[in-house]
C-alpha positions as CSV (number, residue, x, y, z in Angstrom):
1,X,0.0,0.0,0.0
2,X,2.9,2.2,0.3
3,X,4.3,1.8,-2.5
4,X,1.1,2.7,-4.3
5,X,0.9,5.7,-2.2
6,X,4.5,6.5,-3.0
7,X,3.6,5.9,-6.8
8,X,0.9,8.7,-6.8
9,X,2.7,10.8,-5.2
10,X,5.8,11.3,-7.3
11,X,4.1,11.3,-10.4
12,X,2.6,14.7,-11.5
13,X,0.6,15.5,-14.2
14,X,0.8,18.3,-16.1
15,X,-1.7,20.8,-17.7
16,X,-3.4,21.2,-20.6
17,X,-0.9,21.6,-23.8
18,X,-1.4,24.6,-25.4
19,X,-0.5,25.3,-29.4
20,X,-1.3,23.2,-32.4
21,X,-2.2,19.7,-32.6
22,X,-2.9,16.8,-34.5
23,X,-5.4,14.3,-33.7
24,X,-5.1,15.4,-30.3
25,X,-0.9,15.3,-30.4
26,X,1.0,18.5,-29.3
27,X,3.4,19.4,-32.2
28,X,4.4,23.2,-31.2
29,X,7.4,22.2,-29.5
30,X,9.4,20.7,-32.3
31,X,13.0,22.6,-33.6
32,X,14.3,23.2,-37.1
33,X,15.3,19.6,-37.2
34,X,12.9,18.0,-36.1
35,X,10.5,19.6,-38.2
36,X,12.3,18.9,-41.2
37,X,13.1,15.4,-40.3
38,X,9.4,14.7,-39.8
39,X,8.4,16.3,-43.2
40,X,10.3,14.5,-44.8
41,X,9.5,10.9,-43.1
42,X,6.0,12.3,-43.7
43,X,7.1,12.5,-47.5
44,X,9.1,8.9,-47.5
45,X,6.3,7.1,-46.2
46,X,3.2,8.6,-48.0
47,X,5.6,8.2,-51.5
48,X,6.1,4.0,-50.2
49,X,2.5,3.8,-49.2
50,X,1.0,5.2,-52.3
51,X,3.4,3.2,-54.8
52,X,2.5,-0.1,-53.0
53,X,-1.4,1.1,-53.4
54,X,-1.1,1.7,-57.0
55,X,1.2,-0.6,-58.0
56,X,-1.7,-3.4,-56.8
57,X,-4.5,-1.3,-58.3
58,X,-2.4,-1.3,-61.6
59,X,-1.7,-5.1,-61.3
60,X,-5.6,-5.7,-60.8
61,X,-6.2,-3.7,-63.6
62,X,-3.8,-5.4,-65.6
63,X,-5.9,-9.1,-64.4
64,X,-9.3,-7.6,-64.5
65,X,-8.9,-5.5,-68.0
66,X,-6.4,-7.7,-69.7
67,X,-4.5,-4.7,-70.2
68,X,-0.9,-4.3,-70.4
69,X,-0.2,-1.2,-67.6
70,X,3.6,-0.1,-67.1
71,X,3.7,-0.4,-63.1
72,X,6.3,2.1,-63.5
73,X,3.0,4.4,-64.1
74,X,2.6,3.9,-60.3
75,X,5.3,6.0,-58.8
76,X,6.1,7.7,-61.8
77,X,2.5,9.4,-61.8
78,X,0.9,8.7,-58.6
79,X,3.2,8.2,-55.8
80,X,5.9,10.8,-57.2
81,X,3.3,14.0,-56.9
82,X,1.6,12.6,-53.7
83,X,5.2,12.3,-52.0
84,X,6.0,15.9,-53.3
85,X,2.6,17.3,-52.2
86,X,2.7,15.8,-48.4
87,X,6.5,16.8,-48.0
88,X,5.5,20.2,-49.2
89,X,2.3,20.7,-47.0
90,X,4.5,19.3,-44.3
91,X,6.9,21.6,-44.6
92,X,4.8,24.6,-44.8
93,X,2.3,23.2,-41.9
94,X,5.4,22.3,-39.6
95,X,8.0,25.5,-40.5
96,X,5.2,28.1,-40.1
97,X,4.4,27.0,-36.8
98,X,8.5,26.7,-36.0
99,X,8.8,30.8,-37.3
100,X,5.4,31.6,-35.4
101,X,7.4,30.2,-31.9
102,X,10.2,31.7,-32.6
103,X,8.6,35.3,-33.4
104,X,6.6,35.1,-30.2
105,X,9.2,34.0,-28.3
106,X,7.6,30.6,-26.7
């Protein structure tokens, strides 16, 4: 019973995050490198993700359609521009928050 007691009493909780988040999860406090690394993670995985989507859409289309589909199309055209557009919006999203802190002086 004492340790419990012990346990409650040296953990503290700590108050409401304020600042931007995302799906609930503070990001205000990240520096220039961590909001660059992040974008482009962000970028990495959304260009992996979408090849892997398209590259199966294109094979079922290739089965379904008896077509003959590059699967080079898939990242050339798809995953390419969705990879550039997420690691742009990331970097915009994540760097105007990093010069907004730094201006105000949080």
């Amino acid at each position: 019973m004492s340790s419990a007691a012990g346990m409650a009493a040296t953990t503290s909780r700590t108050g409401p995050q304020n600042g931007p988040k995302i799906f609930g999860i503070p990001f205000g406090d990240f520096g220039l490198f961590a909001s660059l690394l992040i974008s482009l993670a962000l970028g990495f995985v959304t260009f992996f993700g979408v090849t892997f989507l398209s590259i199966f859409v294109i094979l079922l289309l290739n089965a379904v359609a008896h077509q003959n589909i590059d699967l080079s199309h898939g990242y050339k055209y798809v995953a390419f521009p969705a990879g550039l557009v997420v690691l742009a919006l990331s970097l915009l999203t994540l760097g105007i928050v990093w010069v907004r802190r730094r201006v105000l002086g949080k």
